[in-house]
C-alpha positions as CSV (number, residue, x, y, z in Angstrom):
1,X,-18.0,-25.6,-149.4
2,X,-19.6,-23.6,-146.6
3,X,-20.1,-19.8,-147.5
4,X,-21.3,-17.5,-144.9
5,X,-22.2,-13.6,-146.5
6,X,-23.5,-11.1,-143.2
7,X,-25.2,-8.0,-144.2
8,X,-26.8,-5.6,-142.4
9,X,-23.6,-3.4,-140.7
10,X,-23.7,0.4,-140.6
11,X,-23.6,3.5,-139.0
12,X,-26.2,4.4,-136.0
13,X,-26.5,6.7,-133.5
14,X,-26.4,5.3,-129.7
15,X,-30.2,4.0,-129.0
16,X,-30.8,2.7,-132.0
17,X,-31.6,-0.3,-133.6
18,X,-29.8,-2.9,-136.4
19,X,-30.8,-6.2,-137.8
20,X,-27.7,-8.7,-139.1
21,X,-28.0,-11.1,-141.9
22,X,-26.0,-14.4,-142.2
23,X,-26.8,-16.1,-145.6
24,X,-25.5,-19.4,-145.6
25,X,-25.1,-22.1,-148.1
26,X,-22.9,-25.4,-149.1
27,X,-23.6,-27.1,-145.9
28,X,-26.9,-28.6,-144.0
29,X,-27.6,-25.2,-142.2
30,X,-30.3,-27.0,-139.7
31,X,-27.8,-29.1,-138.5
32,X,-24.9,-26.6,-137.4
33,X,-24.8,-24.4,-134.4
34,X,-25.2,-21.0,-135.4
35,X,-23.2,-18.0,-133.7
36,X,-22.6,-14.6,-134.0
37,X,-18.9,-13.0,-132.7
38,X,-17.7,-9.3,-132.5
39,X,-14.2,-7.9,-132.6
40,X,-13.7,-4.4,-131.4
41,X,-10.5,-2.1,-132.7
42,X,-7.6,-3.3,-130.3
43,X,-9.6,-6.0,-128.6
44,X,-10.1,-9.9,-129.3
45,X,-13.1,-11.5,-131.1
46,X,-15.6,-12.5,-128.5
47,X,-18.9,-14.5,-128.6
48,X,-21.9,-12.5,-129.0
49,X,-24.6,-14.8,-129.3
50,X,-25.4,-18.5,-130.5
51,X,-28.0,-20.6,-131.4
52,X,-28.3,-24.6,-131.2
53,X,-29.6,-26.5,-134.0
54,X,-32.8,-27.1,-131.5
55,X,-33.4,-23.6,-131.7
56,X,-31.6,-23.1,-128.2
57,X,-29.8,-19.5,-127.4
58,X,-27.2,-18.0,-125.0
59,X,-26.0,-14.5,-124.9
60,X,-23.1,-12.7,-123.7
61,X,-23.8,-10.8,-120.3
62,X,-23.1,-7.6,-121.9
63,X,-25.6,-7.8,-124.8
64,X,-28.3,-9.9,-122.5
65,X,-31.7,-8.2,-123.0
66,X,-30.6,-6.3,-126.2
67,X,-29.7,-8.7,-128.8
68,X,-31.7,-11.5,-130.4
69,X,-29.9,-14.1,-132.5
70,X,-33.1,-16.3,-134.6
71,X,-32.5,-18.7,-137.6
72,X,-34.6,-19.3,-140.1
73,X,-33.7,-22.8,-141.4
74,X,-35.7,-22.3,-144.8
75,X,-33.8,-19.5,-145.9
76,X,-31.0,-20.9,-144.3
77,X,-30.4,-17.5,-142.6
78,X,-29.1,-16.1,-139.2
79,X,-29.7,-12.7,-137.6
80,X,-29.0,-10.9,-135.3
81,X,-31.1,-8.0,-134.3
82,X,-29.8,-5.5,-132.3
83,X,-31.4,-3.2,-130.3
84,X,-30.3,0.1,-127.5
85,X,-27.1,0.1,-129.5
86,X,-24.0,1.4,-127.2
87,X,-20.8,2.7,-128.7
88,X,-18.9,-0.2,-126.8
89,X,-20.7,-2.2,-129.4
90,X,-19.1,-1.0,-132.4
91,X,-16.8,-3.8,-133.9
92,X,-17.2,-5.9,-137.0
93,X,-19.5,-8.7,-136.4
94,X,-19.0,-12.0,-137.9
95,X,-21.0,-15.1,-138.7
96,X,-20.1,-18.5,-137.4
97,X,-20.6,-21.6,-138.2
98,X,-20.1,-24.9,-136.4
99,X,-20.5,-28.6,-137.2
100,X,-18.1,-31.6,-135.0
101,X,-15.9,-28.9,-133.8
102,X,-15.0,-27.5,-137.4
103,X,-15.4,-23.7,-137.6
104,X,-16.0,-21.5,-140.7
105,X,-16.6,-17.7,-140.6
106,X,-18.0,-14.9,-142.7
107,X,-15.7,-11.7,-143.7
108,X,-17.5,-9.9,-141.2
109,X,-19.8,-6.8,-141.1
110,X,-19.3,-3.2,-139.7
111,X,-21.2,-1.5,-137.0
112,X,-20.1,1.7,-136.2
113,X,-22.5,3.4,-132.8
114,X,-22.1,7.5,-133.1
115,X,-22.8,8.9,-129.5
């Protein structure tokens, strides 16, 4: 049974920085495609960042140059670390994973940007 837990949400002040945590277990982590999405109040969930099995990533224009998605297939673990936070970044973030089409998702994660 996949299980994804993110950690890492709160409450900072525009500029500043967050890491996200993805802990993963009940599938073969190194395998699956690994993505983070965001939905903001009002708005739908869109794709934030992803990254392939092979280590391969992609962003989302918008957070190009900020963010960094990394796995760390021991720990079978995803961040995502966020930096030059914007308050059009606030939304709850939410861990992905994806093997032969199949999706599964975390609960999600706050992050909250105070101008």
């Amino acid at each position: 049974q996949v299980q994804l837990v993110e950690s890492g949400g709160g409450l900072v002040q525009s500029g500043g920085s967050l890491r996200l945590s993805c802990a993963a277990s009940g599938f073969t982590f190194s395998s699956y495609t690994m993505s983070w999405y965001r939905q903001a109040p009002g708005k739908q969930r869109e794709l934030v960042a992803v990254v392939l099995s092979g280590g391969i990533t992609n962003y989302v224009d918008s957070v190009a140059g900020r963010f960094t998605i990394s796995r760390d297939n021991a720990q079978n673990t995803v961040y995502l670390q966020m930096n030059s936070l914007k308050r059009e970044d606030t939304a709850v973030y939410y861990c992905n994973a994806r093997w032969l089409g199949t999706d599964s998702w975390g609960k999600g994660t706050l992050v909250t940007v105070s101008s």
